[in-house]
C-alpha positions as CSV (number, residue, x, y, z in Angstrom):
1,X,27.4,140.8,48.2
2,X,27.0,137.5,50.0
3,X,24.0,136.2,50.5
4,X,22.8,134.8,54.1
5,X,22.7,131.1,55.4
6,X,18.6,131.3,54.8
7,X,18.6,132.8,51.1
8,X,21.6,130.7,50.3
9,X,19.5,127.3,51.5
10,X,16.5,128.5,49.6
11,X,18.4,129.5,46.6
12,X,19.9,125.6,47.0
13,X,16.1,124.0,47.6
14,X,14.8,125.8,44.4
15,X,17.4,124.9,42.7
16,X,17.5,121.2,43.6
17,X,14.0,121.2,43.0
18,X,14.1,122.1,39.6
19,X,16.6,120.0,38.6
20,X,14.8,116.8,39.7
21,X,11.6,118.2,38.1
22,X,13.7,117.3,35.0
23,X,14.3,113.8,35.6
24,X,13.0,111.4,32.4
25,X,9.3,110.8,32.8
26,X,7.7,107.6,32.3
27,X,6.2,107.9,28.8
28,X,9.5,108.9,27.8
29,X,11.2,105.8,29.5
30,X,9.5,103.5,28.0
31,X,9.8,104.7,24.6
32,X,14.1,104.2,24.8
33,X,13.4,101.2,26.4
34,X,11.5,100.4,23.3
35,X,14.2,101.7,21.1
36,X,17.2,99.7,22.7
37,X,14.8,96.3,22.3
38,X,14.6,97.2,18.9
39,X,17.9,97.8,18.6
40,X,19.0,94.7,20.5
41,X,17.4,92.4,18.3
42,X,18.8,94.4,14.9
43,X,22.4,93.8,16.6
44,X,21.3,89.6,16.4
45,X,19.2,89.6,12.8
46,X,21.0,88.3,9.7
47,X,22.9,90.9,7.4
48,X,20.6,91.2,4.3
49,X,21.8,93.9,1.8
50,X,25.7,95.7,2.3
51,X,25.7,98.7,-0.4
52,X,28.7,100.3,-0.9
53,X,30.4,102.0,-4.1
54,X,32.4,99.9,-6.2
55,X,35.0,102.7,-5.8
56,X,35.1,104.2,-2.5
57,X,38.7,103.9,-2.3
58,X,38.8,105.9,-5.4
59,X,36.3,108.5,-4.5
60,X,37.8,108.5,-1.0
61,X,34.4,109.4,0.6
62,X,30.9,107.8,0.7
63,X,28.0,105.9,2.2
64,X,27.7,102.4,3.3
65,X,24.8,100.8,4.1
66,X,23.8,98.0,6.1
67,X,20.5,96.4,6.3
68,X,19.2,93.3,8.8
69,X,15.9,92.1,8.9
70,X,14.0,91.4,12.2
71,X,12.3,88.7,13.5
72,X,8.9,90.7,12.7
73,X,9.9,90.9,9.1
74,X,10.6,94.8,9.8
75,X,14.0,95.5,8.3
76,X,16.6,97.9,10.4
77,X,18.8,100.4,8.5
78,X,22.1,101.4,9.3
79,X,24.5,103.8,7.2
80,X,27.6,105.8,7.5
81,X,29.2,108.3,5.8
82,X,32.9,106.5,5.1
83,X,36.1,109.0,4.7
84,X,38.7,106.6,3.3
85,X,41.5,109.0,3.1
86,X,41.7,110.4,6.6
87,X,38.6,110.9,9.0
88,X,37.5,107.0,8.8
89,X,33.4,107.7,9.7
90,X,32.3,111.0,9.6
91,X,28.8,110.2,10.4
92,X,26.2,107.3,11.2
93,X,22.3,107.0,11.3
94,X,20.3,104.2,12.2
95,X,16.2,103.4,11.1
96,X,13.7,100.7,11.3
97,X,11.6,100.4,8.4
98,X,8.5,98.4,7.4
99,X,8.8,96.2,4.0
100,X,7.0,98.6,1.8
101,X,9.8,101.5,2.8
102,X,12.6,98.8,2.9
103,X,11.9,98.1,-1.1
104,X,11.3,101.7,-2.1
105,X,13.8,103.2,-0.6
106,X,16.5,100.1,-2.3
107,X,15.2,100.8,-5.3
108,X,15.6,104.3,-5.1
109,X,19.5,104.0,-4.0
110,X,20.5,101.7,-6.6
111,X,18.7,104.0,-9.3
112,X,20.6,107.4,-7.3
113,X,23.8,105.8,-7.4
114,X,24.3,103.5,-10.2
115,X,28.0,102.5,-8.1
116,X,26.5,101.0,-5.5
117,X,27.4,97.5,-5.2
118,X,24.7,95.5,-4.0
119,X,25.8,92.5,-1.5
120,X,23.4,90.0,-0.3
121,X,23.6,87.6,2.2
């Protein structure tokens, strides 16, 4: 059944309506805006730590990281998930970290995976 010219406009207000209810708010804004600073000045900080297994291309799969530290002395985190034989990366993460969880958590991959090759810049 078709709907008349009225219900059809009023069906097409609500609708309209809703969807710019949903626009991005401005807390929300400014919180990616934070998050692509952040990751602006990660993309310019020096390389300090590239782990990687000395045998990935044995292994054919596994994680490499790469770690930059900021201006602030934060550091900022990147790792993928590296499929050698076919896929190429399968997956990628990004963090920024404070010191403290910078050196804990290095000292807990190179205990975990006794491979790891530690590079630093």
């Amino acid at each position: 059944m078709a709907l008349s010219q009225n219900a059809l406009q009023k069906k097409r207000t609500k609708k309209n309506t809703k969807r710019n209810g949903k626009r991005t708010t401005g807390g929300r804004l400014g919180a990616l805006l934070g998050f692509s600073r952040d990751s602006a000045a990660a993309s310019r900080a020096p390389v300090v730590h590239v782990l990687a297994p000395f045998n990935l291309f044995e292994l054919r799969i596994g994680h490499v990281w790469f770690r930059r530290r900021l201006p602030d002395g934060r550091y900022a985190m990147a790792g993928s998930l590296v499929d050698t034989f076919r896929l190429g990366v399968k997956n990628a993460l990004y963090k920024i970290m404070g010191t403290r969880e910078y050196q804990g958590g290095l000292g807990a991959h190179l205990q975990r995976y006794p491979t790891l090759g530690a590079g630093r810049f």
